[in-house]
C-alpha positions as CSV (number, residue, x, y, z in Angstrom):
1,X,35.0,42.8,7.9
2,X,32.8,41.9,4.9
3,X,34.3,38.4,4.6
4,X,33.8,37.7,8.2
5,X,30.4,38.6,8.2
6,X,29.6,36.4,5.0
7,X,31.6,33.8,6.9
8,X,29.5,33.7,9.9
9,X,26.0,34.1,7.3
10,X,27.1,30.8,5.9
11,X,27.5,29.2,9.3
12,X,24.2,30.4,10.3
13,X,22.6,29.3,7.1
14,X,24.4,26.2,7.3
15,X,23.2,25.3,11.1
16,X,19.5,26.2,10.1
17,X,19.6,23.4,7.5
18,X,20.8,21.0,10.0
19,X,18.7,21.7,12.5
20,X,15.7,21.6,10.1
21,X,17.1,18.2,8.4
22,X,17.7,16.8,12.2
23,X,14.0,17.9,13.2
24,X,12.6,16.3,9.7
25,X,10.9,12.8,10.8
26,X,12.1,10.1,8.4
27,X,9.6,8.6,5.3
28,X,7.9,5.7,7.0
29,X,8.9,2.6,5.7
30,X,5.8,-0.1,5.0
31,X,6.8,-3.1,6.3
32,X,5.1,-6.8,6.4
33,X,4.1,-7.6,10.2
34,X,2.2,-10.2,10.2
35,X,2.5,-13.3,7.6
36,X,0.4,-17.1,8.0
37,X,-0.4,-19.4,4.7
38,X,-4.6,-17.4,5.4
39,X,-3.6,-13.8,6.4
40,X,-0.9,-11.1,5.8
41,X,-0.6,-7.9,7.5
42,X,0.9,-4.7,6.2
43,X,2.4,-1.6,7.6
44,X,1.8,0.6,5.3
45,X,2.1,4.3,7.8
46,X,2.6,5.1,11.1
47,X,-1.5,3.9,12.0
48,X,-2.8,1.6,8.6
49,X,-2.0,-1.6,8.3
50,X,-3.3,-3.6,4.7
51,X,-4.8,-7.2,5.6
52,X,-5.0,-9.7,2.6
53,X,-6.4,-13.0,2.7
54,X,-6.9,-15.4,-0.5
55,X,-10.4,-16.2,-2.3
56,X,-10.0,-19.1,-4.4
57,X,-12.0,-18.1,-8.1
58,X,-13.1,-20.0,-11.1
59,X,-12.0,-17.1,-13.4
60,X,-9.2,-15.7,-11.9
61,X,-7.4,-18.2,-9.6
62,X,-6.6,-17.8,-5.9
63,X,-7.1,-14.0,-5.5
64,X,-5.9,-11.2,-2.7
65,X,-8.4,-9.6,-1.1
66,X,-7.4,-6.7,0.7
67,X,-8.8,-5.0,3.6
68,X,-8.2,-1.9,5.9
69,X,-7.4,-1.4,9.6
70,X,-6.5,2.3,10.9
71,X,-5.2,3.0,14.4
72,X,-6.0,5.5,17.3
73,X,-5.5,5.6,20.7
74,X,-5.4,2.1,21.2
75,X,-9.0,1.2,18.9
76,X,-9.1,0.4,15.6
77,X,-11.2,0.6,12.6
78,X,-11.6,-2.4,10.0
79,X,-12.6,-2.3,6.3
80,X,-13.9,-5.2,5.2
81,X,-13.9,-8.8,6.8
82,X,-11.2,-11.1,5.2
83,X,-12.4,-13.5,2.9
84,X,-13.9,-16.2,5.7
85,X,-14.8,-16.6,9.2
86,X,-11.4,-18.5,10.0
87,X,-9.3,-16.1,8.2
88,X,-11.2,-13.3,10.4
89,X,-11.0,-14.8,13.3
90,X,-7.0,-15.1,12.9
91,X,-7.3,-11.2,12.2
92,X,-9.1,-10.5,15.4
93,X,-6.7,-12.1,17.7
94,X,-4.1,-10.2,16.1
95,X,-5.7,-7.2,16.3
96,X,-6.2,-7.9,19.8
97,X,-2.7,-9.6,20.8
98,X,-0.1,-7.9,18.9
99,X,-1.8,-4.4,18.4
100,X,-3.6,-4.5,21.7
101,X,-6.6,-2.6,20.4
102,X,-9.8,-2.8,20.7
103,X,-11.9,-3.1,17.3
104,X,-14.1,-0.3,17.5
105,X,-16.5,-1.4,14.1
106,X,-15.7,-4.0,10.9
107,X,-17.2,-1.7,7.8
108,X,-17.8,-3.7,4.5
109,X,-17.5,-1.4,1.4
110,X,-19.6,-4.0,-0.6
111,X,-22.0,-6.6,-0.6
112,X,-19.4,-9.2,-2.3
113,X,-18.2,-11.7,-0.2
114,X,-14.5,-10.5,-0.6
115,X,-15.7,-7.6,1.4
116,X,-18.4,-9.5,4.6
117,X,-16.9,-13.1,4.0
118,X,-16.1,-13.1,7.6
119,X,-18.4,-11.1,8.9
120,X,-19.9,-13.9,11.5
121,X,-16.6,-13.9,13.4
122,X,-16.9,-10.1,13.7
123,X,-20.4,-11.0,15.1
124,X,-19.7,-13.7,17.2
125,X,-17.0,-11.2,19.1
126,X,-19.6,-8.6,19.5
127,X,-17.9,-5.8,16.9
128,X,-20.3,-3.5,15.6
129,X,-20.8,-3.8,11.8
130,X,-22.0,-1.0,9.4
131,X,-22.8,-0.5,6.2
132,X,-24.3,1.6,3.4
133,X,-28.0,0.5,3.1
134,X,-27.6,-0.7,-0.2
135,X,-25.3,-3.4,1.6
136,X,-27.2,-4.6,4.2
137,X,-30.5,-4.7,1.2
138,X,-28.0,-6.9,-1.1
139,X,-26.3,-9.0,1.8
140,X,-30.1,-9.9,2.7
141,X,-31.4,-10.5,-1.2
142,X,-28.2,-13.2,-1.5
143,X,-28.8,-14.6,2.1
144,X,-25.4,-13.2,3.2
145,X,-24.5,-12.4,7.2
146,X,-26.1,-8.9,7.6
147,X,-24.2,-5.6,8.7
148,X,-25.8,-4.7,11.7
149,X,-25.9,-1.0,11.3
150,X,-26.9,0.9,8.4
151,X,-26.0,4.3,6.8
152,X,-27.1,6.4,4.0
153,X,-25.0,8.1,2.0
154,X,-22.2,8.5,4.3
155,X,-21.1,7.7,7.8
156,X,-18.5,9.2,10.0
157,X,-17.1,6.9,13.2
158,X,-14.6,8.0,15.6
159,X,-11.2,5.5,16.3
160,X,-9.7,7.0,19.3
161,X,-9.5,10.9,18.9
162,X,-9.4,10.6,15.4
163,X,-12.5,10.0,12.5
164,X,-12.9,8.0,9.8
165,X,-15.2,8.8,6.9
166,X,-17.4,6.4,4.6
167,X,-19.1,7.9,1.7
168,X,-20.9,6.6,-1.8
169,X,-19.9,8.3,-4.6
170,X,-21.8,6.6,-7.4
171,X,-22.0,3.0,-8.8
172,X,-19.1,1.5,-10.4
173,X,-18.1,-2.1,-9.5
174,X,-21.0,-2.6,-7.8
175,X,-24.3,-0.7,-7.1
176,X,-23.5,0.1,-3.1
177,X,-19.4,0.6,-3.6
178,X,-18.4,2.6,-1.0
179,X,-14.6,4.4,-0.1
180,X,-12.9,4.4,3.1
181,X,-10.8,7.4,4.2
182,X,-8.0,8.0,7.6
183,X,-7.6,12.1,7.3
184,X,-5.0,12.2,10.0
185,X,-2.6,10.0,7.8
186,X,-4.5,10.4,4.5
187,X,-5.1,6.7,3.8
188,X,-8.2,5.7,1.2
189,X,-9.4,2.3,1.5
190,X,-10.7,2.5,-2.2
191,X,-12.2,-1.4,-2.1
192,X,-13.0,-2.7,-5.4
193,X,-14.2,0.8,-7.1
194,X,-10.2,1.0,-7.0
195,X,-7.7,-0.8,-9.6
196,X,-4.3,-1.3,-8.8
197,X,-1.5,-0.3,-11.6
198,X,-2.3,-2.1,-14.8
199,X,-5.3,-4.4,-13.4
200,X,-7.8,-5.5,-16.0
201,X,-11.4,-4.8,-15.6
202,X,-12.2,-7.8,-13.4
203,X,-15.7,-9.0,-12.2
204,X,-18.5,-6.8,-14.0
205,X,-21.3,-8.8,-13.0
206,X,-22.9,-6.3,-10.6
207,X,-20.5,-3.3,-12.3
208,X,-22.4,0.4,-13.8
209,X,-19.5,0.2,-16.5
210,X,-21.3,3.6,-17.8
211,X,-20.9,5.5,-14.3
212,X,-17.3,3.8,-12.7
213,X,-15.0,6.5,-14.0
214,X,-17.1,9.0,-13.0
215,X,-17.6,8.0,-9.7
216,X,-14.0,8.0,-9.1
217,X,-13.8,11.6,-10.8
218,X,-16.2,12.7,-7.5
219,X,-13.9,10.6,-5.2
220,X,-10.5,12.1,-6.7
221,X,-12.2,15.4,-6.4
222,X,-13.2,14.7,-2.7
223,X,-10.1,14.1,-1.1
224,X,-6.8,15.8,-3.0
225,X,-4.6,15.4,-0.1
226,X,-4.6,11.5,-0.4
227,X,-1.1,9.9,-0.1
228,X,-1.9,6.0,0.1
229,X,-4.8,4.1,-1.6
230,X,-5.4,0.6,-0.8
231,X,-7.7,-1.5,-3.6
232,X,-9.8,-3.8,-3.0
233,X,-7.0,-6.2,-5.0
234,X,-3.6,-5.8,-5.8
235,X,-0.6,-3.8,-4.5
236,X,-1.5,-0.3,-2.7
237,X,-0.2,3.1,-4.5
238,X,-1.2,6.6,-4.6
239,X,-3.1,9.0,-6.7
240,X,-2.0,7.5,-9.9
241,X,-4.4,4.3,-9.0
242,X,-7.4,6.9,-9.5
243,X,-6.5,8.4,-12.7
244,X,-5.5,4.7,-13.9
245,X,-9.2,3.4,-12.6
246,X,-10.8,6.5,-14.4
247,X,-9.2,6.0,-17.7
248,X,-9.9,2.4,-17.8
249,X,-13.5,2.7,-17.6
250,X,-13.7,6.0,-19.3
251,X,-15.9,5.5,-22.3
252,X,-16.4,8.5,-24.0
């Protein structure tokens, strides 16, 4: 009797662990979608996709830029233009073709023109632009297309039923560096506060130096549940890209 009831525990223990491993959805697997000699598009979950498009630099060569777009019931949100009007343009009409989405606002995390390059062709399709008002002062001091909306201190937009949240945490590669986040897939579009894996300091012309690795303490801080980060440059990770950022810039 005993060995038939261990037998039949062992059967029901054995069926729960199926039926549990059957129910499990598999790991998304990022996956390029999109690919021209401009622009490349990145699955990277089930509603992100990475966009990277090429700035050509005196100091560092022909550079990726990367950008955000995060899906919702058929709208999408976009962080940062890429790098020129053309190359935005090519993004749109994906966006619009392939995704078939609507693009609810283009956010620029920074003044730079890695970041509002091609804002104009977000204009001249009538997509609402915002920005930290720190943005929209530089963009106008350096004669730069203007975001059309400003925020202070943070901004939350809604992409179908879901939000997105924009927040500044402090100055670090620039003065008005602000962070993307998706909650319902825990994505951070970290821009260029962010470093990828073994990145060098970069650009520190407009950088705080002093206050970068604390401002990405406040941001690690801020969201523990992230999963993806996407920097501004370089190949997306996860949480180890905020403790590499913070110990590169640490100086105490």
């Amino acid at each position: 009797m005993k060995i038939i009831i261990n037998t039949f525990l062992i059967i029901v223990i054995s069926m729960t662990i199926l039926n549990c491993s059957s129910q499990k959805p598999n790991a998304f697997k990022p996956k390029e979608v999109y690919k021209s000699n401009e622009l490349i598009v990145t699955q990277i979950a089930e509603n992100s996709f990475e966009h990277t498009s090429f700035k050509q630099t005196n100091d560092f060569g022909n550079v990726p830029c990367n950008g955000l777009i995060v899906r919702n019931s058929n709208e999408v949100i976009v962080f940062d233009t890429p790098t020129n009007d053309k190359n935005s343009e090519e993004l749109i009409y994906w966006i619009n073709e392939t995704l078939h989405c609507k693009i609810k606002a283009i956010i620029p995390t920074h003044f730079h023109d890695d970041c509002l390059g091609g804002l104009k062709a977000f204009d001249d399709n009538n997509i609402p632009s915002y920005a930290y008002s720190k943005t929209i002062e530089f963009a106008k001091e350096n004669n730069f297309v203007v975001p059309k909306n400003s925020f202070r201190d943070s901004l939350i937009l809604k992409v179908g039923d879901e939000n997105i949240i924009v927040k500044f945490f402090g100055e670090g590669h620039t003065k008005d560096n602000v962070v993307g986040y998706f909650p319902s897939e825990n994505v951070m579009f970290g821009g260029c506060l962010i470093k990828e894996l073994d990145a060098s300091k970069g650009y520190l012309g407009d950088a705080n130096i002093a206050d970068w690795s604390e401002t990405v303490e406040r941001v690690k801080k801020e969201y523990p549940n992230v999963k993806i980060i996407v920097p501004g440059h370089g190949e997306y990770g996860n949480k180890k890209l905020l403790d590499y950022t913070i110990n590169l810039f640490k100086t105490k």
